[in-house]
N, CA, C and O atoms as a CHARMM CRD file, in Angstrom:
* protein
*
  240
    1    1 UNK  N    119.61800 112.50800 154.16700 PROA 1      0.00000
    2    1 UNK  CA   118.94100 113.50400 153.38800 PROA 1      0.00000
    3    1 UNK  C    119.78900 113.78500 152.14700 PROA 1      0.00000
    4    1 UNK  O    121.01600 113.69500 152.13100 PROA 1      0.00000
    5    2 UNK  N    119.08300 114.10600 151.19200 PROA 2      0.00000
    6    2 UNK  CA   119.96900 114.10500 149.80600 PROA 2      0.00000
    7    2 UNK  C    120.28700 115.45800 149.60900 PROA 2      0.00000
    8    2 UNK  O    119.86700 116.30900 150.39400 PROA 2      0.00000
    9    3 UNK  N    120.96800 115.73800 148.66600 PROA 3      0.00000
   10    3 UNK  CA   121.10700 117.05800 147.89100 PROA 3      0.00000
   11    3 UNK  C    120.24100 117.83900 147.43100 PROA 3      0.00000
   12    3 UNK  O    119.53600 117.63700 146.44200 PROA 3      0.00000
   13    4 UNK  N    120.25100 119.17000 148.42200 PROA 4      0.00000
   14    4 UNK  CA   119.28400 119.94200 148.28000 PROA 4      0.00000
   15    4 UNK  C    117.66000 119.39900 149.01500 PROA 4      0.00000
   16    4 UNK  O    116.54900 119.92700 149.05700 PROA 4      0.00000
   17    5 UNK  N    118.00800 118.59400 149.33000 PROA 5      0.00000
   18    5 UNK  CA   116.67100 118.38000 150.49000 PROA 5      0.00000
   19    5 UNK  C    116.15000 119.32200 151.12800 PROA 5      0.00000
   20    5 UNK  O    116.89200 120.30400 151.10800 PROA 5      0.00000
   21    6 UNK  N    114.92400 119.53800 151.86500 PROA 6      0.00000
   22    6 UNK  CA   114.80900 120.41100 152.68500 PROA 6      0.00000
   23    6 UNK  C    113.53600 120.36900 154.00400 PROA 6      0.00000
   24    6 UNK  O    112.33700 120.58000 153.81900 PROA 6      0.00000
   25    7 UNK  N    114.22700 120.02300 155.39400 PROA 7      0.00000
   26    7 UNK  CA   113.74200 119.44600 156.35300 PROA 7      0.00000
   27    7 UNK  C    113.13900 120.50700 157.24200 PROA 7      0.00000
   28    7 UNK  O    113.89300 121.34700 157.73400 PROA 7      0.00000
   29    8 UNK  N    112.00700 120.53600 157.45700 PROA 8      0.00000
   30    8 UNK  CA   111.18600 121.34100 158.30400 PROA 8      0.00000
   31    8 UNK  C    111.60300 121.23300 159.81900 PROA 8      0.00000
   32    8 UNK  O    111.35200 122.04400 160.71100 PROA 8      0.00000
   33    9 UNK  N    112.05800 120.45300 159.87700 PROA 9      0.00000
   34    9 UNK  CA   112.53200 120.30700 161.89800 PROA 9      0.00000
   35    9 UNK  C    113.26700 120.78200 161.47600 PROA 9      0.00000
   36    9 UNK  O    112.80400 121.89300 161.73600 PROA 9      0.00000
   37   10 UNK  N    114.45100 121.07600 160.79900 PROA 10     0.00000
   38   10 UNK  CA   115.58500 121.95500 161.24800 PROA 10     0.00000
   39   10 UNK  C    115.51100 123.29100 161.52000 PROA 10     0.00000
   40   10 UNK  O    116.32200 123.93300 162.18900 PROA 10     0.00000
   41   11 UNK  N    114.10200 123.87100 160.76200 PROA 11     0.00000
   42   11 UNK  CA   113.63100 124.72900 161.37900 PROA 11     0.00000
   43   11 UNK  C    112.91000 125.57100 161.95600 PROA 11     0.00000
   44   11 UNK  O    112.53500 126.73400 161.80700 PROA 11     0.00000
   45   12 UNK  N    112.73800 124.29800 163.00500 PROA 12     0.00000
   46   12 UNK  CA   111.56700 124.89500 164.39800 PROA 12     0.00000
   47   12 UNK  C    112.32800 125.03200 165.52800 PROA 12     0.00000
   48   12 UNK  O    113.25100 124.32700 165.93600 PROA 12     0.00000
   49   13 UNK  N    111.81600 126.05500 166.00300 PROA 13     0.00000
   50   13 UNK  CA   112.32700 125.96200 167.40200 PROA 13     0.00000
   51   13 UNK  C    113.79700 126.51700 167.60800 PROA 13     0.00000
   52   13 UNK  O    114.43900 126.14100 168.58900 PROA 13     0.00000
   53   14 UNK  N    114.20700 127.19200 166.91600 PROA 14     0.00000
   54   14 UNK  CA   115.94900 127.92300 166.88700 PROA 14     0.00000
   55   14 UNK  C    115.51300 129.39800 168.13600 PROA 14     0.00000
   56   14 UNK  O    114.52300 130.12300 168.24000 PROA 14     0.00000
   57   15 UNK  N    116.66900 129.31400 168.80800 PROA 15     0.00000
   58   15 UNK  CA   116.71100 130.40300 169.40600 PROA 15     0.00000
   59   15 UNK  C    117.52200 131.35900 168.78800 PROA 15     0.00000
   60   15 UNK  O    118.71300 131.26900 168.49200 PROA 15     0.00000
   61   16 UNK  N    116.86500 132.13700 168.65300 PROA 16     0.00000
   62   16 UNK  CA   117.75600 133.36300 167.90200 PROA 16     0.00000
   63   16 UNK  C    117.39600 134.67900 169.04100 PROA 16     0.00000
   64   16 UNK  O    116.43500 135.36100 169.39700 PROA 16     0.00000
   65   17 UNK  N    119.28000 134.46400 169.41100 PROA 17     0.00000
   66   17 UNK  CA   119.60400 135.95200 170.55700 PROA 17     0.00000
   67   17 UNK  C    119.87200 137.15800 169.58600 PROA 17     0.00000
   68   17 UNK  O    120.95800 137.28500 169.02100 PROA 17     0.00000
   69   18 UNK  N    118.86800 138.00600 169.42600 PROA 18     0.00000
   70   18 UNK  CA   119.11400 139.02000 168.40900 PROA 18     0.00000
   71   18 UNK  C    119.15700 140.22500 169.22700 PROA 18     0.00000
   72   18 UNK  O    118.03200 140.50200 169.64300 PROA 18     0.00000
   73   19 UNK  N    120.01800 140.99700 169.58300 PROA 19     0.00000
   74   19 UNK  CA   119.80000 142.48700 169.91300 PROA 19     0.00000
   75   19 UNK  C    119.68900 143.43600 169.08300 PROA 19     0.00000
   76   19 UNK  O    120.48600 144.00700 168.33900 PROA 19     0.00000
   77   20 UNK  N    117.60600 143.63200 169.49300 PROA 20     0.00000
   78   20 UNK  CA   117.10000 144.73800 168.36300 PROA 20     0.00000
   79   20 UNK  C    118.36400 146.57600 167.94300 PROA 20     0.00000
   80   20 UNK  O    118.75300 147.31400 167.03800 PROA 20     0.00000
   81   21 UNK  N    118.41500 146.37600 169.16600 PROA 21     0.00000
   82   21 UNK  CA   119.54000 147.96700 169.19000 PROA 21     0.00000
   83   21 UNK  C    120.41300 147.69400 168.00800 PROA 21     0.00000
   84   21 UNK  O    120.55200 148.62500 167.21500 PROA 21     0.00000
   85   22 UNK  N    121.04500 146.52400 167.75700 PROA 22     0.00000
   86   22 UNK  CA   122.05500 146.20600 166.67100 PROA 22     0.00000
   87   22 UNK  C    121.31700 146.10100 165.26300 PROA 22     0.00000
   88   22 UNK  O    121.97500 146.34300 164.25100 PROA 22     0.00000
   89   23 UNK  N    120.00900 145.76000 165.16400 PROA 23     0.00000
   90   23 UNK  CA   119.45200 145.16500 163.86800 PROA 23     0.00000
   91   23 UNK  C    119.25200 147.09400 163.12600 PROA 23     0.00000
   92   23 UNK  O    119.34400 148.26000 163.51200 PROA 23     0.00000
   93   24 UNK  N    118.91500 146.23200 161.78500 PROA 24     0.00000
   94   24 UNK  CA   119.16800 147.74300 161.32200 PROA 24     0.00000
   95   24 UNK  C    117.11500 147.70800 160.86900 PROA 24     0.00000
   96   24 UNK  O    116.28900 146.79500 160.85800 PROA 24     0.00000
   97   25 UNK  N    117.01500 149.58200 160.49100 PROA 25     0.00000
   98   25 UNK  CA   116.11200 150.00400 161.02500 PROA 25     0.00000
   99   25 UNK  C    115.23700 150.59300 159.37000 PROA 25     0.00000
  100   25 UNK  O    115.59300 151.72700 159.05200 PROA 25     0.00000
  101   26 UNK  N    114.68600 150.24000 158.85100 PROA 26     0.00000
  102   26 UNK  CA   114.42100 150.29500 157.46900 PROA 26     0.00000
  103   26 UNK  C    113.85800 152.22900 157.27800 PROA 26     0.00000
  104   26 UNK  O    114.06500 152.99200 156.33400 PROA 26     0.00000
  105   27 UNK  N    113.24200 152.43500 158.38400 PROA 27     0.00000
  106   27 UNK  CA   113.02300 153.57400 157.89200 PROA 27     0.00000
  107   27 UNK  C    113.59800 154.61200 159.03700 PROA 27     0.00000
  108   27 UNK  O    113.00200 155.57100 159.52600 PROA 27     0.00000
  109   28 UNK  N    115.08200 154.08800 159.35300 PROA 28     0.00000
  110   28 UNK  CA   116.08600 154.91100 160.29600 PROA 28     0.00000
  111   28 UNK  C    116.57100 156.60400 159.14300 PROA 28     0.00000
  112   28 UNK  O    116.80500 157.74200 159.54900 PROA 28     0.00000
  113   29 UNK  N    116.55800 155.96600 157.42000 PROA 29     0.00000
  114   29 UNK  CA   116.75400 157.65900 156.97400 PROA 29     0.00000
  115   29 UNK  C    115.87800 157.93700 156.20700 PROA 29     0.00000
  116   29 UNK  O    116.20700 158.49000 155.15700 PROA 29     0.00000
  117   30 UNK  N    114.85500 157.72800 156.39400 PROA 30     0.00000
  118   30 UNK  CA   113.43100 158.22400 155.16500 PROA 30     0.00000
  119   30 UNK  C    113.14000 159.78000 155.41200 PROA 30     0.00000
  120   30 UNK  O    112.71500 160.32900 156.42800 PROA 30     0.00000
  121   31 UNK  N    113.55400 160.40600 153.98400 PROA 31     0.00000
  122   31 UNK  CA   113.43800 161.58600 153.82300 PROA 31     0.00000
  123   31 UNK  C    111.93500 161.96500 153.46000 PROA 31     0.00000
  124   31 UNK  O    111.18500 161.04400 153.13600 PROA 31     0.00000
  125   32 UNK  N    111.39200 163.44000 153.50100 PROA 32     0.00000
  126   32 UNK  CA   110.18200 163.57200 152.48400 PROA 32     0.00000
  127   32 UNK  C    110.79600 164.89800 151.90900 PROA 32     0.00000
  128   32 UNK  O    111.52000 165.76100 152.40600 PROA 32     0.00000
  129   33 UNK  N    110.23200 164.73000 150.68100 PROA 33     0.00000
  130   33 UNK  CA   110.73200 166.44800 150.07800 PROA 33     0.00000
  131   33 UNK  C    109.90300 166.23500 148.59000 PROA 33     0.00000
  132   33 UNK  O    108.90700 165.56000 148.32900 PROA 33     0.00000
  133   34 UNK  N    110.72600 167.07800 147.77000 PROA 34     0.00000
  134   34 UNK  CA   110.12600 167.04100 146.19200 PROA 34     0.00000
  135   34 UNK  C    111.39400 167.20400 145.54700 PROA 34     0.00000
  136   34 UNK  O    112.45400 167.77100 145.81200 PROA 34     0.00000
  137   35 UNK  N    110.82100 166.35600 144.39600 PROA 35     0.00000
  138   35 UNK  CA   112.26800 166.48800 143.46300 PROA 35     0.00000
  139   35 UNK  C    111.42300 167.49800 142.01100 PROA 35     0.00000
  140   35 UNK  O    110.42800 167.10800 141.40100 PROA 35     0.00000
  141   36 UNK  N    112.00200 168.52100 141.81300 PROA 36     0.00000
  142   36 UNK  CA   111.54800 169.09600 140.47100 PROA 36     0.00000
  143   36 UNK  C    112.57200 169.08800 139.42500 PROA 36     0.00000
  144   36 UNK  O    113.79300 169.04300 139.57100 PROA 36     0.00000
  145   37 UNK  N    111.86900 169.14100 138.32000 PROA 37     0.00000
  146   37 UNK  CA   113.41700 168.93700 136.84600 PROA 37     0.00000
  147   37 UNK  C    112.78300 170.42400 136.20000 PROA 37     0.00000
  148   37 UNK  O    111.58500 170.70600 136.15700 PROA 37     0.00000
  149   38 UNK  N    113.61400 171.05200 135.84700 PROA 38     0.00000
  150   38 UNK  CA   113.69600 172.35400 135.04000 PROA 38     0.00000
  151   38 UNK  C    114.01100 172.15700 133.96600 PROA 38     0.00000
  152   38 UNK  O    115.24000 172.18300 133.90500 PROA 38     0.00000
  153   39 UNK  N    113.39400 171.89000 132.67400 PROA 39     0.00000
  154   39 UNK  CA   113.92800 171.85900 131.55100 PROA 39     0.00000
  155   39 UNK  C    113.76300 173.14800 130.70100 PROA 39     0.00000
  156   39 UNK  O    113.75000 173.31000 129.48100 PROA 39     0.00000
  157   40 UNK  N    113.63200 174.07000 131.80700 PROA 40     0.00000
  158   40 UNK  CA   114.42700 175.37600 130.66200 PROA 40     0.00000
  159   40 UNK  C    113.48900 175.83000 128.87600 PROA 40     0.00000
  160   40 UNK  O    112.43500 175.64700 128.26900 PROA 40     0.00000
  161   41 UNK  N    114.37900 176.27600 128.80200 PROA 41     0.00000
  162   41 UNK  CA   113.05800 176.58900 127.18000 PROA 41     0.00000
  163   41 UNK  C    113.40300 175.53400 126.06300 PROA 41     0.00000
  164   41 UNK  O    113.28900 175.73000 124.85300 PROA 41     0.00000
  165   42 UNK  N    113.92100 174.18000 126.78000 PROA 42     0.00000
  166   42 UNK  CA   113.90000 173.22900 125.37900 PROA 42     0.00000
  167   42 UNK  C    112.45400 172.73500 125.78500 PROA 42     0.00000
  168   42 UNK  O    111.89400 172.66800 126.87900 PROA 42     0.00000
  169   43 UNK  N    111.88600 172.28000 123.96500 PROA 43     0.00000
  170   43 UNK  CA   110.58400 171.62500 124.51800 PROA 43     0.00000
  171   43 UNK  C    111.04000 170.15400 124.14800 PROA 43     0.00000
  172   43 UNK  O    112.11800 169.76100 123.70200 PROA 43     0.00000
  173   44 UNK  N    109.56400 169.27100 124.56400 PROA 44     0.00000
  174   44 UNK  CA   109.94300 167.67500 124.71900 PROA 44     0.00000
  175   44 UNK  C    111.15700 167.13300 123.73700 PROA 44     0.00000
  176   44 UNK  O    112.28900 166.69000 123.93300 PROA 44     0.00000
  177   45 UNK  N    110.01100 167.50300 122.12200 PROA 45     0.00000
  178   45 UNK  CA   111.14200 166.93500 121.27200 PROA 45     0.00000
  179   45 UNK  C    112.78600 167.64100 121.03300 PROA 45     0.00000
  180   45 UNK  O    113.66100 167.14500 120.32300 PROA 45     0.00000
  181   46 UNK  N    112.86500 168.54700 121.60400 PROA 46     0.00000
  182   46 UNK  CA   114.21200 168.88100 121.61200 PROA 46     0.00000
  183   46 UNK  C    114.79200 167.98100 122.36000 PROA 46     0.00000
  184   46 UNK  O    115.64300 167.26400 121.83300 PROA 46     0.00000
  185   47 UNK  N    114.46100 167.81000 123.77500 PROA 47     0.00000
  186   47 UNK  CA   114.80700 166.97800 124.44100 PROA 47     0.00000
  187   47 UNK  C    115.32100 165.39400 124.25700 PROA 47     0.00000
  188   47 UNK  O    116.42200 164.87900 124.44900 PROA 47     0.00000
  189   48 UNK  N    114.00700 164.83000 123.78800 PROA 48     0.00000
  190   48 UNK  CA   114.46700 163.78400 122.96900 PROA 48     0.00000
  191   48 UNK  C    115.43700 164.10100 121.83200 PROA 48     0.00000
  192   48 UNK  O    116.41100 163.40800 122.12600 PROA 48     0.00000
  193   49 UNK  N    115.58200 164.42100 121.27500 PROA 49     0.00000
  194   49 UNK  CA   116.65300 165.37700 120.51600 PROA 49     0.00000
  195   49 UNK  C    117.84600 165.01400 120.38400 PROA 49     0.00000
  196   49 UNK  O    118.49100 164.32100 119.59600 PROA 49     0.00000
  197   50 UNK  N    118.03400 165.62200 121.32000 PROA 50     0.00000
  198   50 UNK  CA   119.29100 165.31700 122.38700 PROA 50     0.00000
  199   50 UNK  C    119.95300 164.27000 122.55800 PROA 50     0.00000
  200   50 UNK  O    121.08100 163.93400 122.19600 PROA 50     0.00000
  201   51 UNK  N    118.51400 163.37300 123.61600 PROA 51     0.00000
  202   51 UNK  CA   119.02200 162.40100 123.97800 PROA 51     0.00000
  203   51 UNK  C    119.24000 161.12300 122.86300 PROA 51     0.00000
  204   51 UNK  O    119.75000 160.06600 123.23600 PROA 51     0.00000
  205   52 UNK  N    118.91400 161.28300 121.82500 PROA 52     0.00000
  206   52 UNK  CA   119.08000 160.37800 121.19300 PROA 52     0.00000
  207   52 UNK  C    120.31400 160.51800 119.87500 PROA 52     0.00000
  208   52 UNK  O    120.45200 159.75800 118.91600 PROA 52     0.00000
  209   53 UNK  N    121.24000 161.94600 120.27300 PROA 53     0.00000
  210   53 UNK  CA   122.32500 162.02800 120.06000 PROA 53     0.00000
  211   53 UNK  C    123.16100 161.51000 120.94900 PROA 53     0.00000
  212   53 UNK  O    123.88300 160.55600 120.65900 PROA 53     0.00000
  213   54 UNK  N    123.15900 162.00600 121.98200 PROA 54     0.00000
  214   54 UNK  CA   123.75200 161.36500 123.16900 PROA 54     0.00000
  215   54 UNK  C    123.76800 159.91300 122.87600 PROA 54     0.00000
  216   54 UNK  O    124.90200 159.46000 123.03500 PROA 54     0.00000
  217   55 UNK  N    122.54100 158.66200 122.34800 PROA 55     0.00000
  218   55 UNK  CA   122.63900 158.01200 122.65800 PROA 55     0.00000
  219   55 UNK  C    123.67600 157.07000 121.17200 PROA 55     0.00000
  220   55 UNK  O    124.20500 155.95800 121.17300 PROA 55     0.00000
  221   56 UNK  N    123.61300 157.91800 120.31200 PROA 56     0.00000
  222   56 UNK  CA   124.14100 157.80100 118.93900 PROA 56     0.00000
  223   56 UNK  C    125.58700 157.81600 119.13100 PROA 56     0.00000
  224   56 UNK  O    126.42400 157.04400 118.66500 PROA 56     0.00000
  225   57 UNK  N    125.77800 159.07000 120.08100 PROA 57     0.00000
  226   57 UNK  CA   127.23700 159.16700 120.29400 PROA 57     0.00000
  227   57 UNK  C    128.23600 157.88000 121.29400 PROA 57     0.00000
  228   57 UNK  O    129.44000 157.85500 121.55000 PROA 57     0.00000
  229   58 UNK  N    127.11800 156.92600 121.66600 PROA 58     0.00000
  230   58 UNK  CA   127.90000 156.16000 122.53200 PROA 58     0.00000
  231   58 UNK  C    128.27000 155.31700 121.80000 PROA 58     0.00000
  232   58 UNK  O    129.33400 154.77800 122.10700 PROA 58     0.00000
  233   59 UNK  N    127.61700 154.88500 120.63700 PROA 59     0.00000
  234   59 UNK  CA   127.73400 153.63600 119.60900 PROA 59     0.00000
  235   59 UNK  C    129.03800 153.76800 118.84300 PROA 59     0.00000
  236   59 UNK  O    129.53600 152.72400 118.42100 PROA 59     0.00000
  237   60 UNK  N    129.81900 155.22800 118.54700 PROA 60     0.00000
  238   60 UNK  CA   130.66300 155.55700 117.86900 PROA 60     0.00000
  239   60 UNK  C    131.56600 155.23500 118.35500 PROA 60     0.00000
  240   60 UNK  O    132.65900 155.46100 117.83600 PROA 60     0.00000
């Protein structure tokens, strides 16, 4: 078989001893809640404002 080949019998038929207790559990920490943002008495374009000092200031 050459480089990078890729043979279908190699994989049939594998026993795989897996103990589920060990495997990990995708929704073992799923939270529910709400996330809220307070932006206070700036309005949008202040905001942007801001951020696009902020983003001015990184270039310096």
């Amino acid at each position: 078989m050459g480089f990078g080949s890729y043979d279908e019998s190699e994989q049939q038929d594998q026993d795989s001893d897996i103990d589920e207790d060990d495997a990990v559990t995708v929704h073992e920490h799923d939270h529910e809640g709400e996330v809220s943002f307070d932006q206070g008495e700036m309005s949008n374009e202040d905001l942007v404002g801001q951020l696009q000092q902020m983003k001015d200031g990184d270039d310096e």
